[in-house]
C-alpha positions as a Markdown table, in Angstrom:
| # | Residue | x | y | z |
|---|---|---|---|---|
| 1 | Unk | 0.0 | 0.0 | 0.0 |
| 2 | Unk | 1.1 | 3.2 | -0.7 |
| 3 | Unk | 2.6 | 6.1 | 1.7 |
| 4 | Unk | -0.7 | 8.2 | 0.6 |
| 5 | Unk | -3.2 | 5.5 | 0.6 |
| 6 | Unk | -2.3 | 4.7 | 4.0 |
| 7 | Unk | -3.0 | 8.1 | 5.1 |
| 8 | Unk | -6.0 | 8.5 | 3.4 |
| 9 | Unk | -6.8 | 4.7 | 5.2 |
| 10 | Unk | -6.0 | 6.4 | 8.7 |
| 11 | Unk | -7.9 | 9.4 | 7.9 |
| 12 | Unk | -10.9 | 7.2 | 7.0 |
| 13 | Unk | -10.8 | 6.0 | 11.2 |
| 14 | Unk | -10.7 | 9.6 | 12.3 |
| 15 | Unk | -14.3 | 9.9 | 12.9 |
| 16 | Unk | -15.9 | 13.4 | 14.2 |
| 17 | Unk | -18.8 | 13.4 | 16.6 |
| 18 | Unk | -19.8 | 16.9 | 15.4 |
| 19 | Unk | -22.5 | 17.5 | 13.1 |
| 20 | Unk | -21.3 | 20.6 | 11.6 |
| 21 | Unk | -17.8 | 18.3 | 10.8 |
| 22 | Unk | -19.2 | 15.5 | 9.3 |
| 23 | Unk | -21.3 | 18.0 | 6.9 |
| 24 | Unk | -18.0 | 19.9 | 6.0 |
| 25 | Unk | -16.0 | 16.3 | 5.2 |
| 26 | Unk | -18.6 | 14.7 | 3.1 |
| 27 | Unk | -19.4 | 17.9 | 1.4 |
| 28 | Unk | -15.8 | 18.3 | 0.0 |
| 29 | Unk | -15.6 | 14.7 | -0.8 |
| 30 | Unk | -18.8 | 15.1 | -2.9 |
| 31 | Unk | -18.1 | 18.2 | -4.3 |
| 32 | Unk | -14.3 | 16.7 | -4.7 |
| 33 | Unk | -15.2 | 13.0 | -6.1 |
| 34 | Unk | -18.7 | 12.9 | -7.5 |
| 35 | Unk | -20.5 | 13.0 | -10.2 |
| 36 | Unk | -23.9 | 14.4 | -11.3 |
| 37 | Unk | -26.3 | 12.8 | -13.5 |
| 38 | Unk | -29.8 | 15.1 | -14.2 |
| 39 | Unk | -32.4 | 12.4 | -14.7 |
| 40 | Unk | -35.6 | 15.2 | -14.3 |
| 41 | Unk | -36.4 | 18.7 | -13.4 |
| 42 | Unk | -34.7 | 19.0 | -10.3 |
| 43 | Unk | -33.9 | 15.2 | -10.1 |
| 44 | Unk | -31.0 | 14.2 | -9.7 |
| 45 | Unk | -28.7 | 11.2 | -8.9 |
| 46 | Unk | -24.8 | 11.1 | -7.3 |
| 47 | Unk | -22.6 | 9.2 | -7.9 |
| 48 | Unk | -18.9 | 8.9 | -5.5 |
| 49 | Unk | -16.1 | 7.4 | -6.3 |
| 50 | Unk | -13.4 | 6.1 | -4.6 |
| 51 | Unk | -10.5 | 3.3 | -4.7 |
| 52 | Unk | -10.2 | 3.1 | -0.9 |
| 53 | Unk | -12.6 | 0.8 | 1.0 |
| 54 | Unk | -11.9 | 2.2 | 4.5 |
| 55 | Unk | -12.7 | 6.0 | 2.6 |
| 56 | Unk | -15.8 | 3.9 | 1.0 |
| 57 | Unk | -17.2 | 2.6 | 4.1 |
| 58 | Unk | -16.6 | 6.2 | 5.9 |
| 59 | Unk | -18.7 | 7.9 | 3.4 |
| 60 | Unk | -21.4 | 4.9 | 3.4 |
| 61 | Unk | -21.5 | 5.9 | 7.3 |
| 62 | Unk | -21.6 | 10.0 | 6.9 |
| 63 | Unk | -24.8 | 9.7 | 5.0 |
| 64 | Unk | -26.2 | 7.1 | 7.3 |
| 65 | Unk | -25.8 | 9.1 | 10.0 |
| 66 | Unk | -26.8 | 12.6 | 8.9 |
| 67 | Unk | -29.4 | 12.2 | 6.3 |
| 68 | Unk | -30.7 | 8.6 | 7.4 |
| 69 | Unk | -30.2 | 6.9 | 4.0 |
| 70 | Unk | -28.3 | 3.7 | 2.7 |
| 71 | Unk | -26.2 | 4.6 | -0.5 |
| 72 | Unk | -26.0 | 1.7 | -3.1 |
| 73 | Unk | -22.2 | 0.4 | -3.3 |
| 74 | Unk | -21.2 | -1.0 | -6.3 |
| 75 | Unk | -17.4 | -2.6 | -7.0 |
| 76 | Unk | -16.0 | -2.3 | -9.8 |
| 77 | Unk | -12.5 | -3.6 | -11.3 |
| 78 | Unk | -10.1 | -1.0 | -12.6 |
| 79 | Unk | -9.5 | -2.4 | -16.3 |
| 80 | Unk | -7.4 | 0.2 | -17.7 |
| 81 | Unk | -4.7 | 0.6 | -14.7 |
| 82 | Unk | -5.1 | -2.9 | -14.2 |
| 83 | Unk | -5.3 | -1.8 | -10.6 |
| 84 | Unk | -7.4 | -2.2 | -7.1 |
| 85 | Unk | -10.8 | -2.6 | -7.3 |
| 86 | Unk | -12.9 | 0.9 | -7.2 |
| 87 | Unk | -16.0 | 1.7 | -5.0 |
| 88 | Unk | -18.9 | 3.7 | -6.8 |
| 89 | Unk | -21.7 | 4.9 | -4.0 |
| 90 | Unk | -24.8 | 6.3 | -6.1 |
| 91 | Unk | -27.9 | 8.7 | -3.9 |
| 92 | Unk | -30.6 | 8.7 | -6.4 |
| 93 | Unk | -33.5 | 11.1 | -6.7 |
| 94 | Unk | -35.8 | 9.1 | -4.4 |
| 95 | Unk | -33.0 | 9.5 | -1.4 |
| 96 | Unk | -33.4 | 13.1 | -1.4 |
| 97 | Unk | -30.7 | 13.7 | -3.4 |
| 98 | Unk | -31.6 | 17.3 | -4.3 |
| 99 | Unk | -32.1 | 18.0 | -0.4 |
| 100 | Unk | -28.8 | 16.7 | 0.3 |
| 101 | Unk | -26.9 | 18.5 | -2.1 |
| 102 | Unk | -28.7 | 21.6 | -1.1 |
| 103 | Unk | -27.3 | 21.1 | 2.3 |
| 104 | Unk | -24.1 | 20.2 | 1.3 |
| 105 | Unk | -23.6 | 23.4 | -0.2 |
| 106 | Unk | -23.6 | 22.0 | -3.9 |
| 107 | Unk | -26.8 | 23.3 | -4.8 |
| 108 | Unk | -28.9 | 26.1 | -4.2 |
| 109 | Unk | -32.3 | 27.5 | -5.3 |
| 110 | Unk | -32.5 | 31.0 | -7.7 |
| 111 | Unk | -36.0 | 31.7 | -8.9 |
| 112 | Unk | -37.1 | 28.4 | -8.9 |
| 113 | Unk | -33.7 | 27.3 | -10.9 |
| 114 | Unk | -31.0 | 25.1 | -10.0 |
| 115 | Unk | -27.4 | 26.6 | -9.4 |
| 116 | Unk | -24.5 | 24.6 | -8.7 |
| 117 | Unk | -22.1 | 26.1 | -6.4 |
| 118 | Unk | -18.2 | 25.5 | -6.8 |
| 119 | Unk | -17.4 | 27.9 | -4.1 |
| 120 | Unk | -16.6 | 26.6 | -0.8 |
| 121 | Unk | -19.6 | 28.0 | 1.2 |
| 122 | Unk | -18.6 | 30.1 | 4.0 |
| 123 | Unk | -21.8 | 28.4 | 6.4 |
| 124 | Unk | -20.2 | 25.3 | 6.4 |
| 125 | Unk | -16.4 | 26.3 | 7.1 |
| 126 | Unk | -17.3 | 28.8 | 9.8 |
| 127 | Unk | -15.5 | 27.1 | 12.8 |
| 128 | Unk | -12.3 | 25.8 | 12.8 |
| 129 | Unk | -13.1 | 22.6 | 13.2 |
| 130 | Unk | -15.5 | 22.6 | 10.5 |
| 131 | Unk | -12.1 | 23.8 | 8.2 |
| 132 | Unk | -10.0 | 21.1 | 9.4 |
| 133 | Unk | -13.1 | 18.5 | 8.3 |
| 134 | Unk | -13.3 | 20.0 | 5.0 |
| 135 | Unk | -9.6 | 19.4 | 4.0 |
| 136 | Unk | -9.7 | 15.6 | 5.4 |
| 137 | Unk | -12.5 | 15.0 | 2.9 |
| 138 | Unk | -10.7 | 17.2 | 0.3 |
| 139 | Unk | -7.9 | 15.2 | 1.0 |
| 140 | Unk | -9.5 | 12.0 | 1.1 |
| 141 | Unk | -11.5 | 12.5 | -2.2 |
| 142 | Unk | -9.2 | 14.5 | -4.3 |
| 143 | Unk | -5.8 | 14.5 | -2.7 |
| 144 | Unk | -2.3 | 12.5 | -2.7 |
| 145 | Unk | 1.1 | 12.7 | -1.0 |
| 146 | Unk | 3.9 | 11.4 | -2.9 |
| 147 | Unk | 6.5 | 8.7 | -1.1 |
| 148 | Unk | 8.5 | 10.6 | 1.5 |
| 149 | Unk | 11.3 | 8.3 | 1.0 |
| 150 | Unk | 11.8 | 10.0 | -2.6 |
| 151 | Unk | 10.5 | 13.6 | -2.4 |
| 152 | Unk | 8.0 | 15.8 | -0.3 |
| 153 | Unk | 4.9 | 16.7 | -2.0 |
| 154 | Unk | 1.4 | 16.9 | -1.5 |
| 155 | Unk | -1.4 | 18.2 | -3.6 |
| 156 | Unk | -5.1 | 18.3 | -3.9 |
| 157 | Unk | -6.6 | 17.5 | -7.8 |
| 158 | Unk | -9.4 | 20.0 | -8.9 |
| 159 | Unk | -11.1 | 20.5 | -11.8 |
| 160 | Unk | -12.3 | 24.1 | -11.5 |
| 161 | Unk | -11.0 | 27.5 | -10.8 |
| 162 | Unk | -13.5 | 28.9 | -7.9 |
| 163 | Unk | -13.3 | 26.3 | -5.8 |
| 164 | Unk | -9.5 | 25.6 | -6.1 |
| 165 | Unk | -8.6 | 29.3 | -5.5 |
| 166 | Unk | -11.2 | 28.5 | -2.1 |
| 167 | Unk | -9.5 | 25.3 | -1.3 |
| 168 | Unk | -5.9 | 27.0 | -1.5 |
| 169 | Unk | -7.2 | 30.6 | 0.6 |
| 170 | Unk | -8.7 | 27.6 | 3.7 |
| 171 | Unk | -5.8 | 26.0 | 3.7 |
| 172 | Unk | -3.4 | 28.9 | 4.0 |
| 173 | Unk | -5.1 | 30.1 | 6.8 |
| 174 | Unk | -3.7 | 27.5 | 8.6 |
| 175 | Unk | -0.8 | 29.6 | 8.2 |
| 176 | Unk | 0.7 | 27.9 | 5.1 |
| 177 | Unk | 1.7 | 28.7 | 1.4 |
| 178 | Unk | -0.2 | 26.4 | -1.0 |
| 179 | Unk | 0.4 | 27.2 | -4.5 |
| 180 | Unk | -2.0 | 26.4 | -7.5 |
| 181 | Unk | -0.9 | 24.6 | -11.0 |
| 182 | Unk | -2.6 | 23.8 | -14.2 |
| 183 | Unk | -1.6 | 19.9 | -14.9 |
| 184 | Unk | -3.5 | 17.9 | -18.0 |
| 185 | Unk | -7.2 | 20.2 | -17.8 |
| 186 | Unk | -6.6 | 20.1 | -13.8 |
| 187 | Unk | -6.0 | 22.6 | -11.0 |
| 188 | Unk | -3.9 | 21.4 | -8.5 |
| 189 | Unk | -3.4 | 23.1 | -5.3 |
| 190 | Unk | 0.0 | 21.8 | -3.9 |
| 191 | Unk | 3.1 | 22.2 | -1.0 |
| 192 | Unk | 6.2 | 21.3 | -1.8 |
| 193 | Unk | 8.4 | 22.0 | 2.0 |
| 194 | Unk | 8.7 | 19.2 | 4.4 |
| 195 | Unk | 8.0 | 21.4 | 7.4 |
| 196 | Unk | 4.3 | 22.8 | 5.6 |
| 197 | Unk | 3.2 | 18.8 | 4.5 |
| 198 | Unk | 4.0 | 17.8 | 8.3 |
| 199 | Unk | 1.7 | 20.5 | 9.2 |
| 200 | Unk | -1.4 | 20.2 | 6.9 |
| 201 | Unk | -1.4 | 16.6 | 7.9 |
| 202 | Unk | -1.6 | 17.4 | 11.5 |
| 203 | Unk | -4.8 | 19.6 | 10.7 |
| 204 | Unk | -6.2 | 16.9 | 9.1 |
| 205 | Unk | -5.4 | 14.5 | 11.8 |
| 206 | Unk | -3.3 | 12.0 | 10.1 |
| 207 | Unk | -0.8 | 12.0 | 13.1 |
| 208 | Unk | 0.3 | 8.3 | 12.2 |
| 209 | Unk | 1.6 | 9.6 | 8.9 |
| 210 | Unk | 2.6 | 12.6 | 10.4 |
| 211 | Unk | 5.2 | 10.3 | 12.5 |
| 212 | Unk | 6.1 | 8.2 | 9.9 |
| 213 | Unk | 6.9 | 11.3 | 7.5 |
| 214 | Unk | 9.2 | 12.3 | 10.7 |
| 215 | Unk | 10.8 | 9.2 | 10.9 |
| 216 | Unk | 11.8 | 9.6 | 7.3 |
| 217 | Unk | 12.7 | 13.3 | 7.4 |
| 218 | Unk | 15.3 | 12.7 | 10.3 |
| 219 | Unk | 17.2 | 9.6 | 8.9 |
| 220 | Unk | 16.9 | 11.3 | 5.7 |
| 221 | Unk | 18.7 | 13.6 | 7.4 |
| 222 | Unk | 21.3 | 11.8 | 9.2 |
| 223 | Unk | 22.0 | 10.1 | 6.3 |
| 224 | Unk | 22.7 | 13.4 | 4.3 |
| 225 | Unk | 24.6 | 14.7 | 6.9 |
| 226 | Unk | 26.9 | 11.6 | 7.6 |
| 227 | Unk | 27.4 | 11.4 | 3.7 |
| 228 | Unk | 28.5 | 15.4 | 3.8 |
| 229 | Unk | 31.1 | 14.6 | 6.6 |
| 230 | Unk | 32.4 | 11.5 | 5.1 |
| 231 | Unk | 32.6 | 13.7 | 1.9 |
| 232 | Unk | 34.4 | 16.1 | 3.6 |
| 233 | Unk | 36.7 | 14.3 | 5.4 |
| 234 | Unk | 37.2 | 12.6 | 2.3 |
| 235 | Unk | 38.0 | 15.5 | 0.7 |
| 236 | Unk | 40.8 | 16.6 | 3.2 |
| 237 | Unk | 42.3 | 13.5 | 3.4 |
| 238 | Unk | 42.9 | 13.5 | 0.2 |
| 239 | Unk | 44.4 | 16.9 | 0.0 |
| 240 | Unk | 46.7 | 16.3 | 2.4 |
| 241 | Unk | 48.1 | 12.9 | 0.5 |
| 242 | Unk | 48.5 | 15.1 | -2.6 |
| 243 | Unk | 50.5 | 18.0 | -0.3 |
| 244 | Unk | 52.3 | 14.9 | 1.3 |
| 245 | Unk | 53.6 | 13.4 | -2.0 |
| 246 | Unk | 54.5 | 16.5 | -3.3 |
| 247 | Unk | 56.2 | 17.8 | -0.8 |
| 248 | Unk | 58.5 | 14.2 | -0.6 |
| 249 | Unk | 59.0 | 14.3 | -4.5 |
| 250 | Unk | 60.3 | 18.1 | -3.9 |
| 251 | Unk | 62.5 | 17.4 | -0.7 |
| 252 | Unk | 63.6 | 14.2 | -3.2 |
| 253 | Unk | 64.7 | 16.3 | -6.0 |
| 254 | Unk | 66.0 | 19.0 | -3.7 |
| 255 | Unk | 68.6 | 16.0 | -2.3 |
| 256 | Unk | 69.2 | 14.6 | -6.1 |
| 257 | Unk | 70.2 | 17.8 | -7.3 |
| 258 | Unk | 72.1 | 19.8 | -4.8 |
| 259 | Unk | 72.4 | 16.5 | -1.2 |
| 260 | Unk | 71.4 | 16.7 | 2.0 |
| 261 | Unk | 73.4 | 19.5 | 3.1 |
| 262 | Unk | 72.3 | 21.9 | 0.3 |
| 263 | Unk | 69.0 | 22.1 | 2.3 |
| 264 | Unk | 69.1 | 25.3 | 4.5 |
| 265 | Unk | 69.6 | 24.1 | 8.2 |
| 266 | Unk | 66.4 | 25.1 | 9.8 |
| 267 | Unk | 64.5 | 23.4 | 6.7 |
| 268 | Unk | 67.0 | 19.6 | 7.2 |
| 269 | Unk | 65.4 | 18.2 | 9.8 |
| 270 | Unk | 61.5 | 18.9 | 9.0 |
| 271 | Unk | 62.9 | 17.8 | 5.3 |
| 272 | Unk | 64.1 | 14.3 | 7.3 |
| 273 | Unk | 61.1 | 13.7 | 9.1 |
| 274 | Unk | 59.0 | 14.0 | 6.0 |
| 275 | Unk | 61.0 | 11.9 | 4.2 |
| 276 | Unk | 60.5 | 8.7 | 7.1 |
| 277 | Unk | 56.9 | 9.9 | 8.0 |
| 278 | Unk | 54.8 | 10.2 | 5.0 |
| 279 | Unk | 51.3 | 9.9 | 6.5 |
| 280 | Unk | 52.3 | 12.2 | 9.4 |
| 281 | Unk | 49.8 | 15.6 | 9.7 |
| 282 | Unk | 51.8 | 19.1 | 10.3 |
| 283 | Unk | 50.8 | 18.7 | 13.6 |
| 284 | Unk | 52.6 | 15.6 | 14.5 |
| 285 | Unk | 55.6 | 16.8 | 12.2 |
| 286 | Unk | 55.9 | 20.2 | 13.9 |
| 287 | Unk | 56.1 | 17.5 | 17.5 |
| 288 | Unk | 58.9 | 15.3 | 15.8 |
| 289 | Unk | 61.2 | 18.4 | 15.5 |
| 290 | Unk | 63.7 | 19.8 | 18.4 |
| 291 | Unk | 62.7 | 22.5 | 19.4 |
| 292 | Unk | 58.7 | 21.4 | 18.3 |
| 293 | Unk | 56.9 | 24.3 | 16.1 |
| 294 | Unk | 53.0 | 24.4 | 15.7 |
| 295 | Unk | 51.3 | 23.5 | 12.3 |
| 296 | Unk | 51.9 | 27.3 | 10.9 |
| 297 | Unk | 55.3 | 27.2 | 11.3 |
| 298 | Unk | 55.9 | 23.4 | 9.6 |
| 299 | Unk | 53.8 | 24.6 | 6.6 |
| 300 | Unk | 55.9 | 27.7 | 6.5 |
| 301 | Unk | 59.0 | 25.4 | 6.6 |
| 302 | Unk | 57.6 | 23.3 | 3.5 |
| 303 | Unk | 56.7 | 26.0 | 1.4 |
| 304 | Unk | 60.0 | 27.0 | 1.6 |
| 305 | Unk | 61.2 | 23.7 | 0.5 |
| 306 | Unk | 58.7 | 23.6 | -2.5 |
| 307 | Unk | 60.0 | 27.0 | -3.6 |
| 308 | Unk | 63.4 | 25.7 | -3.4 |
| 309 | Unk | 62.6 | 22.9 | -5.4 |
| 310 | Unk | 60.9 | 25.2 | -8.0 |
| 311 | Unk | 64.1 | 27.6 | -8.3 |
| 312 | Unk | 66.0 | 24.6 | -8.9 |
| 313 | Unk | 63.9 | 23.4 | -11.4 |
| 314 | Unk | 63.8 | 26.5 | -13.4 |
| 315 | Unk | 67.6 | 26.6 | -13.3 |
């Protein structure tokens, strides 16, 4: 299963006693996930969809509870994707279905007219709460969060501009910055930064994900920075081989060309050492010497050297 089925899977458990949430949830997930079919003046059947059962049986349960009803479930097999089975949940005319869409906040009366509404309706988002239950249901019916192991990113799919501009404004109150995209016909209102996915899915109340996402956040982490030290150290060790080597090969030439005693005095013995001690750090050269000298002072000593060895070579 994947990271954002799961979550959708715990969200599905996280069940509100309030009225005024459950309207909020199931309202985004119908406005989110279903489908309209006008079989009449002013008749009309829904139809939801969904791939998840726990999300299935959740929204079989919403409309139990508030509007008294028993949706017909029917399964069918995803064909195309060769994928999980999908759950379709149809509220016909003869449930009411223009009633509860009217409540929802998907329909509403003008001059004995229909008008479908794509705005979120401000009566239903009122409390905070209520705000929190509409993005679970958004999130539940239209939304996805990629595979934290790979990337961060998490994004609601929408299919028009009113209520996608809505959806972005509620969930930035939360102090966030969500960000819409066109995608293949789509609006899709997304974040992108660890730190803002953790937090939208702590409104929601997927606190299990939430953890998990952590989890993967901090070895991530670990792992990045034990990979920039090793790199690092790496990196010096291997500059101070190549300073090491050149330095011999110099004090080598300096004593093929010119013998031991035609290095200055205070350079011989630091020359000597270098020669015996390959692998040795200026630190633990500068101890070797009598009188010792710190690690400025031996790489002041070995410039000199490499300078000597460059006069003699230009000779």
């Amino acid at each position: 299963m994947s990271f954002s089925s799961k979550t959708k899977s715990e969200l599905a458990r996280n069940f509100s006693e309030r009225k005024c949430c459950q309207i909020a949830e199931l309202a985004a997930f119908v406005r989110m996930s279903g489908t309209l079919q006008l079989v009449g003046l002013k008749k009309f059947n829904v139809i939801i969809s969904t791939e998840n059962p726990s999300v299935a049986r959740k929204v079989f349960k919403l409309f139990k509870l508030l509007f008294d009803i028993n949706t017909e479930v029917m399964i069918r097999k995803n064909l195309k994707l060769n994928k999980n089975n999908y759950y379709l949940m149809g509220i016909t005319h003869q449930m009411n279905s223009w009633d509860i869409l009217k409540q929802l906040g998907i329909l509403q009366d003008q001059n004995d007219n229909f008008d479908i509404t794509y705005e979120i309706p401000e009566v239903l988002v009122k409390k905070r709460c209520c705000k929190r239950a509409y993005l679970r249901g958004a999130f539940m019916s239209g939304g996805s969060i990629s595979d934290p192991e790979k990337t961060y990113h998490l994004e609601f799919v929408t299919n028009n501009q009113e209520h996608s501009e809505d959806l972005k404004d509620l969930i930035n109150l939360f102090d966030l910055s969500a960000k819409i995209v066109e995608r293949k016909g789509n609006l899709v209102v997304y974040l992108k930064e660890g730190d803002q996915i953790v937090d939208l899915l702590n409104i929601v109340g997927a606190h299990q994900a939430l953890l998990e996402l952590e989890n993967i956040r901090i070895y991530k982490q670990m792992r990045n920075d034990v990979n920039r030290i090793v790199n690092c150290e790496t990196a010096n060790l291997s500059k101070t081989v190549n300073a090491s080597m050149r330095q011999i090969e110099n004090i080598k030439y300096i004593i093929a060309r010119v013998g031991l005693n035609g290095i200055p005095e205070n350079l011989r013995e630091l020359a000597q050492k270098r020669l015996n001690y390959h692998d040795a750090s200026l630190k633990e050269l500068g101890q070797m010497l009598n009188p010792s000298i710190g690690k400025s002072g031996v790489n002041h000593r070995l410039r000199k050297l490499d300078e000597l060895a460059n006069k003699l070579k230009n000779m």
